[in-house]
C-alpha positions as CSV (number, residue, x, y, z in Angstrom):
1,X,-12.3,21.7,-1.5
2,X,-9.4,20.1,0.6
3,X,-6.3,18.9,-1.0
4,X,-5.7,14.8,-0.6
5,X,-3.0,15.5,1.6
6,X,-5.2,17.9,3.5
7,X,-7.8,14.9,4.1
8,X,-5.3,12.3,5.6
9,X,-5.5,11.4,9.0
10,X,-1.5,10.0,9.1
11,X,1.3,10.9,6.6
12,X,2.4,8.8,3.8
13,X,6.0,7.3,4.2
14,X,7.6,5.8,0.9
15,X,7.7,2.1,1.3
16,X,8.7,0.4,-1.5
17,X,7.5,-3.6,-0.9
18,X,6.7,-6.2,-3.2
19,X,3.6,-7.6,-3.2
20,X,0.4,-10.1,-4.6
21,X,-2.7,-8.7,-4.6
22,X,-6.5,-10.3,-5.4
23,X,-10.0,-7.8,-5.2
24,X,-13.2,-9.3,-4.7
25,X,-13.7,-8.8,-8.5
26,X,-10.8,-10.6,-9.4
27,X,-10.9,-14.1,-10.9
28,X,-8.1,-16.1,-10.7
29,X,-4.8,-16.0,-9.4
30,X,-3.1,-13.5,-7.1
31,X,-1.4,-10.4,-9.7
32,X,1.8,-8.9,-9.0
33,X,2.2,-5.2,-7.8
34,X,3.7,-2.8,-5.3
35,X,3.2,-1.1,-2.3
36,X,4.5,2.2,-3.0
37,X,4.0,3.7,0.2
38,X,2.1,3.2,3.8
39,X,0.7,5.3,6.4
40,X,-1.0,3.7,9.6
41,X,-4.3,3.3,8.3
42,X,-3.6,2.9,4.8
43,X,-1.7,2.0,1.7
44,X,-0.8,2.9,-2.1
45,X,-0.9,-0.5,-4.4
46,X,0.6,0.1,-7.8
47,X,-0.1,-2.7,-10.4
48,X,-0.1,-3.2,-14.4
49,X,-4.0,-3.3,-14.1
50,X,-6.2,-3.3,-10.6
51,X,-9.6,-4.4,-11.4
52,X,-11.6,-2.5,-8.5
53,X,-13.9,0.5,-7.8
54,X,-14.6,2.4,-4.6
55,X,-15.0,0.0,-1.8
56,X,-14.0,-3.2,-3.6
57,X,-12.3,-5.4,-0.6
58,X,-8.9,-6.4,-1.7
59,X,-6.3,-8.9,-0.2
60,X,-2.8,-8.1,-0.2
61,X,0.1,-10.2,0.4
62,X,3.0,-7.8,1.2
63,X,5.9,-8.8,1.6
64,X,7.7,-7.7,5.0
65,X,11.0,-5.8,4.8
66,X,14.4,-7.6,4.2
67,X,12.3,-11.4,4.6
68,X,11.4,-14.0,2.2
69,X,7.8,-13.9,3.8
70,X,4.7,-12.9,2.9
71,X,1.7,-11.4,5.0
72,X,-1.6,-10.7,4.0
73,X,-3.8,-7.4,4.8
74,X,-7.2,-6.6,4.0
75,X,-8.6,-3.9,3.1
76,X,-11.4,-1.5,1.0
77,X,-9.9,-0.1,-2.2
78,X,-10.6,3.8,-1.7
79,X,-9.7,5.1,-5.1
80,X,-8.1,3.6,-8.7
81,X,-6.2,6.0,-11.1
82,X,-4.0,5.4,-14.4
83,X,-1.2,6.9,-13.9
84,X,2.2,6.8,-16.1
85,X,1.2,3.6,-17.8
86,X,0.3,1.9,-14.3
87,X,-2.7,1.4,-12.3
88,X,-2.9,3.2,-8.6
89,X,-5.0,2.2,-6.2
90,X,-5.8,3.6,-2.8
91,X,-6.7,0.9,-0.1
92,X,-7.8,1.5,3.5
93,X,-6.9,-1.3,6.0
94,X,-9.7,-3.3,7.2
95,X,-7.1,-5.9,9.1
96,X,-3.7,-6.1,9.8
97,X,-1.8,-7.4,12.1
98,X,-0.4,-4.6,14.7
99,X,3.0,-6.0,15.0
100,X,3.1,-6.1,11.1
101,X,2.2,-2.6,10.7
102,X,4.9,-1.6,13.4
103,X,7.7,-3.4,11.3
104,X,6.6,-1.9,7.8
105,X,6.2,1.8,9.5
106,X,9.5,1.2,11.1
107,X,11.3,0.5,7.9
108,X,9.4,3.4,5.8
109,X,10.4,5.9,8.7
110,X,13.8,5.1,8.5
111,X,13.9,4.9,4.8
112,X,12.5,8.7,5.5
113,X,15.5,9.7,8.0
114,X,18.4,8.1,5.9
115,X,16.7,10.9,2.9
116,X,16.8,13.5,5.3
117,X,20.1,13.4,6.6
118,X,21.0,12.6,2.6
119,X,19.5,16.0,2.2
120,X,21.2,18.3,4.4
């Protein structure tokens, strides 16, 4: 069996973004979580509780780097796990906005390089 990392089309980059999130189960307001990291056709959403199974459509309104605004993306939620006290979810984009997905894999690839050179 293939490793998750193995199965990825496009590396994760660490992306740390606030965000507001709503499934198609959800009743209700928006909850709060975090986008933990991104990859071009995909994200990880990190919440208190995400109530969602395998191909739930979610909506989330991330908020773009270093701005007071918020931009919404839809997607299918791929997995859900508990992990350290949180839930994890795996979401595939449906829809997002190109130039939006250039500015947030801009910012997580040079979160990536300042590490790097950090590292040497």
């Amino acid at each position: 069996m293939k490793s998750v990392e193995e199965r990825r089309r496009y590396p994760r980059f660490e992306a740390p973004l606030s965000a507001e999130f709503k499934t198609a189960r959800s009743v209700g307001d928006y909850a709060l979580g975090m986008v933990r990291d991104f990859s071009r056709n995909g994200c990880r959403l990190i919440a208190k509780g995400i109530d969602a199974n395998r191909n739930t459509p979610v909506e989330i309104k991330l908020q773009m780097p270093d701005q007071d605004c918020f931009v919404s993306i839809w997607g299918d939620v791929l997995w859900v796990k508990d992990i350290e006290g949180s839930a994890q979810a795996g979401v595939e984009f449906k829809s997002i906005d190109p130039g939006v997905k250039w500015e947030v894999l801009e910012y997580a690839y040079d979160r990536w390089r300042q590490k790097q050179r950090q590292a040497v």
